[in-house]
Structures are given as structure tokens and as C-alpha cells.
C-alpha positions in Angstrom: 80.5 136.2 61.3 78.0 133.4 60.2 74.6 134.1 59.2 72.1 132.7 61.4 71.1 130.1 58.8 74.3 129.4 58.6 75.1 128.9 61.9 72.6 126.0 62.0 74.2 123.9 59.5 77.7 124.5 61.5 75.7 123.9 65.0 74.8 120.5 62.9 77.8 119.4 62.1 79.6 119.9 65.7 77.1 117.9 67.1 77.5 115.4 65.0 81.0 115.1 65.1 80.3 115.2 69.1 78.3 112.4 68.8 81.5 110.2 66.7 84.0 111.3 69.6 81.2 110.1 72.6 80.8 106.8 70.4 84.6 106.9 70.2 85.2 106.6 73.6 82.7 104.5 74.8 83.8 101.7 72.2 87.7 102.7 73.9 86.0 101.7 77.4 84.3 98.2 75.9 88.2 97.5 74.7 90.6 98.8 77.3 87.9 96.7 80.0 86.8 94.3 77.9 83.9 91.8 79.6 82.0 90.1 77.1 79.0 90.1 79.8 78.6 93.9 79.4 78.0 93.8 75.8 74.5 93.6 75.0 74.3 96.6 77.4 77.1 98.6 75.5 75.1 98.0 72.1 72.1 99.4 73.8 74.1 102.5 74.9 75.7 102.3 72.0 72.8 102.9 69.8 70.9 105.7 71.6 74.7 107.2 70.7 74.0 106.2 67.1 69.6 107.2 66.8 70.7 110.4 68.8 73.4 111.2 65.6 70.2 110.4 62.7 68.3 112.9 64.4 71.1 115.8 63.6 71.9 114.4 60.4 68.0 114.2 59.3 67.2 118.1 60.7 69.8 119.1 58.0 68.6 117.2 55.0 65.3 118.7 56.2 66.8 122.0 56.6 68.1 121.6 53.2 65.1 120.9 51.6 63.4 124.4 52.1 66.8 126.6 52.5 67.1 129.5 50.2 70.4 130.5 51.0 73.1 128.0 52.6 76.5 128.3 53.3 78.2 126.3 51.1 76.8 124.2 48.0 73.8 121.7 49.1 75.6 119.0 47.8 78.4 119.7 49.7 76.2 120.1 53.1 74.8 116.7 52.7 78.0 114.9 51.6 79.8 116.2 54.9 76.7 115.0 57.2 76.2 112.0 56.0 80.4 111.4 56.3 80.1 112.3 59.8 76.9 110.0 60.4 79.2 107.4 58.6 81.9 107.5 61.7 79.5 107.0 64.4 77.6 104.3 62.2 80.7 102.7 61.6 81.7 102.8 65.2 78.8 101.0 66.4 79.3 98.6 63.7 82.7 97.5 65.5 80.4 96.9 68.6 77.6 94.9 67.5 80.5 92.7 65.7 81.9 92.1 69.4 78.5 91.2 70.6 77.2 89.2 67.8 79.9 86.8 66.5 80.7 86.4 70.0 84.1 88.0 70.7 85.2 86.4 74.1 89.2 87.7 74.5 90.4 90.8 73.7 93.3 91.6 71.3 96.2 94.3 71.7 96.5 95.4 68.4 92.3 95.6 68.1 92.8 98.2 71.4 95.5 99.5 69.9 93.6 100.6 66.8 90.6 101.7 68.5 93.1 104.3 70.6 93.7 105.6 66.6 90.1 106.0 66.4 89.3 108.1 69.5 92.5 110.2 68.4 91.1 110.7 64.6 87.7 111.5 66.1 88.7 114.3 68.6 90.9 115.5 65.9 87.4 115.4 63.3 85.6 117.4 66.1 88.6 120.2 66.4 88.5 120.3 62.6 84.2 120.5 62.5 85.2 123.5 65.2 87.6 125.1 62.1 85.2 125.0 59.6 83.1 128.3 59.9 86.6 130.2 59.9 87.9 128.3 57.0 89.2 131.2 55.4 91.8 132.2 58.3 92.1 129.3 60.2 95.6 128.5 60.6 95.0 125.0 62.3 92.5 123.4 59.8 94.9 121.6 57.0 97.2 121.0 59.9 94.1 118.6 61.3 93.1 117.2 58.0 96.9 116.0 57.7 96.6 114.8 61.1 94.3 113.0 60.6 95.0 111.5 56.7 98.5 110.1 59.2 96.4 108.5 61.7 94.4 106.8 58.8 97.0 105.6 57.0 99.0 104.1 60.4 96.0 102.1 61.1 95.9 100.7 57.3 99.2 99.4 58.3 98.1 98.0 62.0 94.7 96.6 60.1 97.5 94.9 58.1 99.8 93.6 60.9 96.8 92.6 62.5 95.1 90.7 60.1 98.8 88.7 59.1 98.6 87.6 63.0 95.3 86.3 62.8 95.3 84.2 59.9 99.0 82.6 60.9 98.3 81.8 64.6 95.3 79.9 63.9 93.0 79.0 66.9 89.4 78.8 67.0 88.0 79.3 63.2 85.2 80.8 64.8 86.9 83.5 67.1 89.3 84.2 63.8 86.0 84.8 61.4 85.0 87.2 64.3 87.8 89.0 64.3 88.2 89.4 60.9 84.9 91.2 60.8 85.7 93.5 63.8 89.4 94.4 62.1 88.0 95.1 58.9 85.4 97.2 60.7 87.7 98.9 62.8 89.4 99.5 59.8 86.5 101.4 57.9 86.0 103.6 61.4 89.2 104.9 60.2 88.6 105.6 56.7 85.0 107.4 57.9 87.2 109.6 59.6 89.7 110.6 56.5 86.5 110.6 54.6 85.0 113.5 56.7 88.3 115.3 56.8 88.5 114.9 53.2 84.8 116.6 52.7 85.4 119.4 54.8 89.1 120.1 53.0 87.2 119.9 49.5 84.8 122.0 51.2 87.5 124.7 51.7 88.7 124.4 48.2 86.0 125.1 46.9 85.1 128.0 48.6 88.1 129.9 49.1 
């Protein structure tokens, strides 16, 4: 059983990870009903999401300024919340792109990519949910595998996708937009193999 201090930290990090799968989905609803006239709201939604993530992530630097004891090695602590702050950060980022460079179409493979990202972030938050019974969890590597596969399938969509862009041509303006949100949808995905990466060193580490 965790020691209350201990539990804290964990508390931390499922929160946070809560807060990547709610920005997750919301950024699945601005693509699968895509109205460019709803954006500026979405960013604003979107970034109470994002201030309402800082807040956990800052209470456990803060924590781990005047911890004696703590779970696992400080460093470790505040390399795994800042990579989970990094997925919802990087989340939002794909938003403001859409609003600001002034996305006005949707794209398949764009919605198809974001689908990866809602399934790499509930994955992250079963994984988060793992962590305090590292040491006889039987599902954990199965979810950091998990999601290393969804990462590395949407390095080859990012791919795919940005071939398509650049040889159908059309507006220069709608493809420099897009080429920002790709690679940004892109990085969403790597912030999610980074956090499964930090909790599996985590693990070795510790075990």
C-alpha cells in the first residue's frame, strides 16, 4: 500500500493524465464536427483544459520542493509531470493552429490521426492507473507497448499525410497551415510515447 505522501504524487499524476484524455477528446469533437466558426470558443475551452493541467503539475514541483521522503527519485517525479503536462500542452497546440492559420476544411487523415491520439491518451491514463502497483502489475508493459505501436503508426500517417499535402497543391496558405497542425499532431503523439517511456524507466529503475 502507498504511503500517504505517496499517494499525492500518484493522485498528481492521474489527474494529469485525466486532464490529456479530456483535451483528447475535445480536440476529437473540433475534428470529427469540424466548423471553423466554433473555434475561438474551443481554444477558450480548450485552455481552461490546459491552466487546469499547470495547476497539478505546479502542486508537485511544489510538493517536491519540501518532500523528505518520495516515492520514487525527484528527478524522476518531475520528468514524468512535466511529460504529462507536455501531452495536454501539445494537444492544445494542434487547436490554436486550426484557429490561428485559419484552417477552413477538414482533412481525413488529420481526423484519422487525432483518433490515434485519444487512443494513446486513454491508454496513458490506464497506464498512470498501473503505476503505484508497478511491481505486480501484469498489464503495465503490455500499455507502454501499446502505446510505443500507436506512436509509431502515426509517424507513418504523419508521413502519408504530409506526401499528400505537398503533391496536391492548392492554396499555399491552407498547405502552410496544415503543415503546422500535422507536424503538431504529430508531437501529440510522441508526448504520449514520451510519458510511457518515463513511467517504464520509472519501473526499471525501481524494481
Amino acid at each position: 500500500m502507498a504511503r500517504k505522501n505517496d499517494a499525492f504524487y500518484f493522485d498528481g499524476f492521474r489527474r494529469s493524465a485525466a486532464y490529456a484524455c479530456e483535451a483528447a477528446h475535445l480536440l476529437s469533437d473540433v475534428m470529427h464536427g469540424f466548423d471553423p466558426s466554433t473555434l475561438e470558443a474551443r481554444t477558450d475551452e480548450m485552455h481552461r483544459i490546459e491552466q487546469a493541467a499547470d495547476k497539478v503539475r505546479h502542486g508537485i514541483m511544489d510538493e517536491l520542493v519540501t518532500a523528505f521522503i518520495t516515492p520514487f527519485e525527484r528527478e524522476d517525479i518531475a520528468e514524468l509531470s512535466h511529460a504529462l503536462d507536455d501531452v495536454t500542452d501539445s494537444i492544445e497546440g494542434v487547436l490554436d493552429r486550426l484557429y490561428y492559420d485559419n484552417v477552413t476544411d477538414m482533412r481525413d487523415d488529420a481526423v484519422e490521426m487525432t483518433d490515434m491520439i485519444v487512443r494513446a491518451c486513454e491508454q496513458l491514463e490506464k497506464l498512470v492507473d498501473e503505476l503505484p502497483r508497478f511491481k505486480r502489475s501484469k498489464a503495465l508493459r503490455e500499455l507502454v507497448f501499446a502505446i510505443n505501436t500507436i506512436e509509431t503508426d502515426a509517424d507513418h500517417l504523419f508521413v502519408k499525410s504530409m506526401r499528400t499535402l505537398h503533391t496536391t497543391g492548392g492554396d499555399p496558405l491552407q498547405v502552410f497551415a496544415w503543415h503546422d497542425v500535422y507536424r503538431h499532431l504529430e508531437q501529440c503523439a510522441d508526448d504520449c510515447e514520451n510519458a510511457a517511456n518515463a513511467i517504464d524507466n520509472i519501473v526499471m529503475k525501481n524494481s
